[in-house]
N, C-alpha and C positions, 0 to 999 in steps of 0.2 A: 609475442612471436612464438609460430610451434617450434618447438625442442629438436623436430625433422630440418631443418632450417636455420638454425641457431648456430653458426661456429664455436661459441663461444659453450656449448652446452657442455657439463664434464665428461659426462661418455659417448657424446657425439663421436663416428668416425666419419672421416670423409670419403666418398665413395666419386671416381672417377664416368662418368656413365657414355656409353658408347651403345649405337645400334648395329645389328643384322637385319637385313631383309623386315628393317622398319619395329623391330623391336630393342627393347633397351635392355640394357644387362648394364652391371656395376665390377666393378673392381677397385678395391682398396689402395685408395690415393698412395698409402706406404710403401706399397710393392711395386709403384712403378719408377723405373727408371729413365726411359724418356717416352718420346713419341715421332716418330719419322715418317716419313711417308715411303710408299710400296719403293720394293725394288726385285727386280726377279733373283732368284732363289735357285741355290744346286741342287738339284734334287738328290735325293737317294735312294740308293735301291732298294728295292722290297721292303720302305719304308712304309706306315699306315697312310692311306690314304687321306688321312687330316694332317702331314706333316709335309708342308710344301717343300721344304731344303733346308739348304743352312744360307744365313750369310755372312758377311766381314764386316762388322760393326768394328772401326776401328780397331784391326787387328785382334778382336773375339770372336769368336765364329757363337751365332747364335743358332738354332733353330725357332722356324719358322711354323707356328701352327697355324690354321684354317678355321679359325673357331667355329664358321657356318659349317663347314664339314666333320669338324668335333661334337656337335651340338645336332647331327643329324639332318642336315640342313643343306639342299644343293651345295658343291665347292663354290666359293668364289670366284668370278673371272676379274682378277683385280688389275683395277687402271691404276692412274697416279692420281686420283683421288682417296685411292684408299689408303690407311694409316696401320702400322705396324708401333703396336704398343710393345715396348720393352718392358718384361717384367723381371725383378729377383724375385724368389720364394723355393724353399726345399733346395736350399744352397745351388741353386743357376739360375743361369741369366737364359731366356727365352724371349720370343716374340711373339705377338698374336695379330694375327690378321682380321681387321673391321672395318668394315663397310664405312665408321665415321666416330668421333669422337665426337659428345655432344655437351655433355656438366660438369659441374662437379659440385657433388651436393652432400651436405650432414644428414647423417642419419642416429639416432637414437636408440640404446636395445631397445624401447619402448617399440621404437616404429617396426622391427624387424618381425616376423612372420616364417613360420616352417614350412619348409617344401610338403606339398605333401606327399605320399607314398602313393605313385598310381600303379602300385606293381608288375611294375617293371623291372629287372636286375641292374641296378646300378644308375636309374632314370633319376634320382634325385643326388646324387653325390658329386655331380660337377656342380648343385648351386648350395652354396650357406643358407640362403635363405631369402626372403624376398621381400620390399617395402612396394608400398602402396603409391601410386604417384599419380594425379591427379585421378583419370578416367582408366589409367593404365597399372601397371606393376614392374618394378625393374628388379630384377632377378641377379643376386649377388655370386658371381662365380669365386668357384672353391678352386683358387689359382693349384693346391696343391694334387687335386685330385685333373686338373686337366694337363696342369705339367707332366703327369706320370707316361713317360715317354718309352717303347720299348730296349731293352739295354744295345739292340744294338745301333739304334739312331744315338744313343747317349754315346758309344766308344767311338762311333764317326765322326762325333763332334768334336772329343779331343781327339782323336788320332788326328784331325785337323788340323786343329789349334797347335800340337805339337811340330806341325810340317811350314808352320810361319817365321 
């Protein structure tokens, strides 16, 4: 059995894989906390345009990212097909908006591969790295560098949380 595939491999991690607009990206099965399906969003003001709002996740107010629009990618016009994945990472809870949850698969450092530099500023730091996946590639998002949220959606989010 390949090592890509093997749960039982000792440095296997497992990686969560979800598409956009029919490609795949990964995220680290450890950092998720659930998976929900859409629900509209408060917006905020003069937030980035990849920050849909916040919501109430059971009394935490989470914010809402867009990853299609984080990722340079049309916004999502999201139905109630689409799934908001709750992540922890860089001490908060967030959520990421996806067209769909699809695997969840081992990966090996073996199998992992470096972004390359297409010099661009900053075009390679929202992904860790990338494996190989049949005819395709699924590209490992760097939860901490897409978390990084402007301070003032972060103080909206507890000024929130504190008015519950």
């Amino acid at each position: 059995m390949n090592a890509a595939h093997d749960p039982t491999a000792l440095d296997a991690r497992q990686l969560i894989t979800f598409t956009l607009n029919d490609v795949e990206f990964g995220i680290d099965i450890m950092a998720i906390q659930e998976l929900t399906g859409w629900s509209p969003a408060t917006a905020i003001p003069n937030s980035p345009h990849w920050v849909r709002g916040l919501i109430n996740l059971r009394g935490a107010i989470v914010p809402i990212i867009d990853l299609r629009a984080r990722f340079g990618m049309p916004a999502t016009e999201p139905t109630r097909t689409h799934v908001v994945i709750i992540v922890q990472a860089v001490g908060r809870m967030i959520g990421l908006l996806v067209d769909a949850v699809s695997d969840i698969i081992s990966v090996s450092p073996d199998d992992l591969r470096r972004v390359p530099d297409f010099g661009i500023e900053g075009s390679d730091r929202l992904f860790s790295g990338l494996v190989a996946r049949g005819t395709g590639m699924v590209a490992i998002v760097n939860l901490d560098a897409v978390m990084t949220l402007p301070d003032e959606v972060l103080q909206q989010s507890v000024d929130a949380s504190q008015t519950l």
